[in-house]
Structure formats: C-alpha cells, structure tokens
N, CA, C and O of each residue as an XYZ file, in Angstrom:
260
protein
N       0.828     -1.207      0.000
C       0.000      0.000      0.000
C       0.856      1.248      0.000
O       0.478      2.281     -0.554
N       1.920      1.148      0.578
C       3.367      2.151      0.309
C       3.363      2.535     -1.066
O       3.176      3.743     -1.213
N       3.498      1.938     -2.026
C       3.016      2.341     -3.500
C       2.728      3.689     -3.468
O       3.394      4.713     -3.620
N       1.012      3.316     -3.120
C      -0.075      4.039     -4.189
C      -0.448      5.154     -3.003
O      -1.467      5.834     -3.128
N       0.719      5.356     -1.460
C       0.365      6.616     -0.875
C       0.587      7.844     -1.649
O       1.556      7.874     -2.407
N      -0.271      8.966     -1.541
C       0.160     10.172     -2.414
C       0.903     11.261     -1.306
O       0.858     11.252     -0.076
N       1.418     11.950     -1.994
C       2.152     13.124     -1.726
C       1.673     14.188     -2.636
O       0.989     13.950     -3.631
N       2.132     15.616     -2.189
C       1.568     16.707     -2.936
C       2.176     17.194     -4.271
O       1.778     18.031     -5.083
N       3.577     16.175     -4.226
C       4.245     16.010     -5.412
C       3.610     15.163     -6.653
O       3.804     15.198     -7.868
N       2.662     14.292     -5.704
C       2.001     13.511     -7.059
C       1.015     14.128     -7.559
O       0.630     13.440     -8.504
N       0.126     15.412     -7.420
C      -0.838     15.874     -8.189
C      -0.273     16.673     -9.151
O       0.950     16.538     -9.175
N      -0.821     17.670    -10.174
C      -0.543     18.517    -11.293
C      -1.365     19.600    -10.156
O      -1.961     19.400     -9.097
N      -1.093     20.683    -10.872
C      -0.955     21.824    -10.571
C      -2.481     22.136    -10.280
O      -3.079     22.488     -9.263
N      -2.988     21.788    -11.964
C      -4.780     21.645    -11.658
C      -5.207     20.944    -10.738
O      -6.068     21.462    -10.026
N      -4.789     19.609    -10.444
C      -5.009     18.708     -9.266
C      -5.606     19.507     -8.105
O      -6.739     19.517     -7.625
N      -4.675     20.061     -7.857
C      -4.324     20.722     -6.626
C      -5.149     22.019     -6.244
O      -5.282     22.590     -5.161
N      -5.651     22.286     -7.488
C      -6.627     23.493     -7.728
C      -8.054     23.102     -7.620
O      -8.816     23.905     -7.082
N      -8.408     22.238     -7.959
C      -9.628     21.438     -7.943
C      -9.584     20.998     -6.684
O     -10.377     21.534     -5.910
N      -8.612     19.861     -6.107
C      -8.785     19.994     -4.656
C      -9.472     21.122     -3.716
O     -10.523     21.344     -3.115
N      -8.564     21.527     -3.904
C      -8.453     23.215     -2.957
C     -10.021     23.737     -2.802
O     -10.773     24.044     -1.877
N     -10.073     23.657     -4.236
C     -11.933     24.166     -4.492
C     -12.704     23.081     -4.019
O     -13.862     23.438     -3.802
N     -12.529     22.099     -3.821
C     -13.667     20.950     -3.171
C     -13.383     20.828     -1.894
O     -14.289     20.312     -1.239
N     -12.257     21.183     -1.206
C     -12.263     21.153      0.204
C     -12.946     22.565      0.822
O     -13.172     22.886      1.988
N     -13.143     23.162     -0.248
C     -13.462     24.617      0.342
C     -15.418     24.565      0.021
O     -16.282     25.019      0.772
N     -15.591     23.964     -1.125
C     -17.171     23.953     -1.358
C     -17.557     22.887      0.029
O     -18.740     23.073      0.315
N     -16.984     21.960      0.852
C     -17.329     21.067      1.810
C     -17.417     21.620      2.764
O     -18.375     21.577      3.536
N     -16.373     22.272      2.886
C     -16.626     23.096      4.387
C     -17.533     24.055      4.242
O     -17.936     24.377      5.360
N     -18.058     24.679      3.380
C     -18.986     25.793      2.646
C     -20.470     24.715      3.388
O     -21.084     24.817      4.451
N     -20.571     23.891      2.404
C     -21.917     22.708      2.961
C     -21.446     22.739      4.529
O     -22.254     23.381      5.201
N     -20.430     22.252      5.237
C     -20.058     21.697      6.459
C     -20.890     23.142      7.610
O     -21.586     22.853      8.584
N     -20.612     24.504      7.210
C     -21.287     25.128      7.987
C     -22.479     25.567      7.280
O     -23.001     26.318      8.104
N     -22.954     25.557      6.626
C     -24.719     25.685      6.095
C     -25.297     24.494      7.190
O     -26.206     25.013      7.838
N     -25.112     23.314      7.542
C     -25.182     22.728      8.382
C     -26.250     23.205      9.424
O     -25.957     24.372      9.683
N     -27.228     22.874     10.056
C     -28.164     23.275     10.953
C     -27.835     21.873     12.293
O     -28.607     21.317     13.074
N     -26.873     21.770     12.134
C     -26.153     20.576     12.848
C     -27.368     18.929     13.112
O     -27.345     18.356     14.202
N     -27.872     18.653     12.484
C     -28.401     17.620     12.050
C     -27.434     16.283     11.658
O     -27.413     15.116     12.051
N     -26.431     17.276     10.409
C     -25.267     16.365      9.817
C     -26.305     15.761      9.078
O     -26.128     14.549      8.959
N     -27.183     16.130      8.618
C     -28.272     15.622      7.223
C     -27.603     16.585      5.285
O     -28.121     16.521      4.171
N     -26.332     17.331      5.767
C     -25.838     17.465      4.436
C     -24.874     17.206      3.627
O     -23.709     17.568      3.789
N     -25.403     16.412      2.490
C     -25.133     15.457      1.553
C     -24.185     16.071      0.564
O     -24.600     16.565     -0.485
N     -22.792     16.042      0.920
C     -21.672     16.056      0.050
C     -20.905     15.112     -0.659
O     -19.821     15.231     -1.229
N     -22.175     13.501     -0.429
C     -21.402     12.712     -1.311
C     -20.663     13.229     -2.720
O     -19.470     13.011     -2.934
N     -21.867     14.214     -4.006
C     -21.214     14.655     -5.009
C     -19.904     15.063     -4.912
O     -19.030     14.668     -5.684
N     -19.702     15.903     -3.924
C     -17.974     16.758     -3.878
C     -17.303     15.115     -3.395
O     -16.409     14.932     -4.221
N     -17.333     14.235     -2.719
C     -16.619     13.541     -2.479
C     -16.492     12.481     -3.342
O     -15.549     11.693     -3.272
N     -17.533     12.390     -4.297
C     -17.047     11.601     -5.290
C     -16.145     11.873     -6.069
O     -15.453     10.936     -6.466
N     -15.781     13.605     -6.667
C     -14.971     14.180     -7.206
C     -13.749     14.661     -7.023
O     -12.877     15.065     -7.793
N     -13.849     14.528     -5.649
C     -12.609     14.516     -4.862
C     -11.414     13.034     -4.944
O     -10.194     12.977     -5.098
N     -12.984     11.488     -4.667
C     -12.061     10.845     -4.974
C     -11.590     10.285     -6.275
O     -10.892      9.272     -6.320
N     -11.978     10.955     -7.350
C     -12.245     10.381     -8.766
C     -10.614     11.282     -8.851
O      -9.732     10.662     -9.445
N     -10.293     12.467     -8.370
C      -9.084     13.337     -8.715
C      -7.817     12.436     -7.870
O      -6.678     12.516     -8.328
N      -8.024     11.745     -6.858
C      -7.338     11.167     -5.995
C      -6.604      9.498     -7.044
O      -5.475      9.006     -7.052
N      -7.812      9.126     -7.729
C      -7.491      7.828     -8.428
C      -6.904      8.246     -9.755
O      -6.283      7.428    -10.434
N      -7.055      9.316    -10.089
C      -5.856      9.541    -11.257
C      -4.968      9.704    -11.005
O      -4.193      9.134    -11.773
N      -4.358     10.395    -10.026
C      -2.891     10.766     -9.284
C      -2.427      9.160     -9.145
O      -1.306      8.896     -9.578
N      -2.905      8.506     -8.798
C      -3.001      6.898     -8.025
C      -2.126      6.807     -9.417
O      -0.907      6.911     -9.551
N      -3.392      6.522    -10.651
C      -3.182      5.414    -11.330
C      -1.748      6.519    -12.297
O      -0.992      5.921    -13.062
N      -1.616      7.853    -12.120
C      -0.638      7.855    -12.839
C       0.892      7.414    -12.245
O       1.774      6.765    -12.808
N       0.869      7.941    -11.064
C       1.898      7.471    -10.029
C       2.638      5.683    -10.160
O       3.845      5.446    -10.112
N       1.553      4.652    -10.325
C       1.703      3.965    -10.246
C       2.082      3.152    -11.671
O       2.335      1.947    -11.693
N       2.075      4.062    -12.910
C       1.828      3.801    -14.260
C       3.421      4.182    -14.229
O       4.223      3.442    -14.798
N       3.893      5.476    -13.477
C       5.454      5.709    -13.193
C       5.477      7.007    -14.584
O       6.606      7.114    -15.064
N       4.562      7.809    -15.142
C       4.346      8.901    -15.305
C       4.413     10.245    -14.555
O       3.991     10.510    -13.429
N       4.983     10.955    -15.362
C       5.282     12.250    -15.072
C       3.907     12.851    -15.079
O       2.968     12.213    -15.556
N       3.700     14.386    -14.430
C       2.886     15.294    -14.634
C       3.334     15.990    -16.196
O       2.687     16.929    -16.661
C-alpha cells in the first residue's frame, strides 16, 4: 500500500486546484449545516475521490505530470 500513498508532489498543478476548491465547497456545505449532519456532500466527495485515483493510477503507471 506504500506504492499508491500520495504526496503533494504527485498531483498537477490543476489537481491541486480542484482539490483546494472541493475542500473549500465542503466546508462551505459543512457550515450551512443546521447541525443535524443531514448534508449530503457525497457529489464533492465523489470528485474529490475520482481526482485522488488519477494521481493513483498515474503514479503507479510511473508517469510524469
């Protein structure tokens, strides 16, 4: 599993930009929150991890950015 850990060296630049913007739209949902914890950020986290498995699979392909 040592492999396929990431570092901030393994994203592209956009990577990292898109991140940035989905950790920030979550916490955006995270306090709209009426503390229930009834809001549904699966979407951002699917996209979050869909950006996470390309880094993966390029890392592991032994590709450059």
């Amino acid at each position: 599993m040592a492999d396929t850990d990431l570092n901030a060296s393994d994203y592209t630049a956009g990577e990292k930009a898109r991140l940035t913007l989905l950790i920030a739209r979550m916490a955006k949902r995270g306090i709209a929150d009426d503390g229930t914890g009834n809001v549904d950020q699966s979407d951002l986290q699917r996209r979050f991890d869909r950006i996470q498995n390309q880094a993966r699979k390029r890392k592991q392909q032994g590709r450059k950015k």
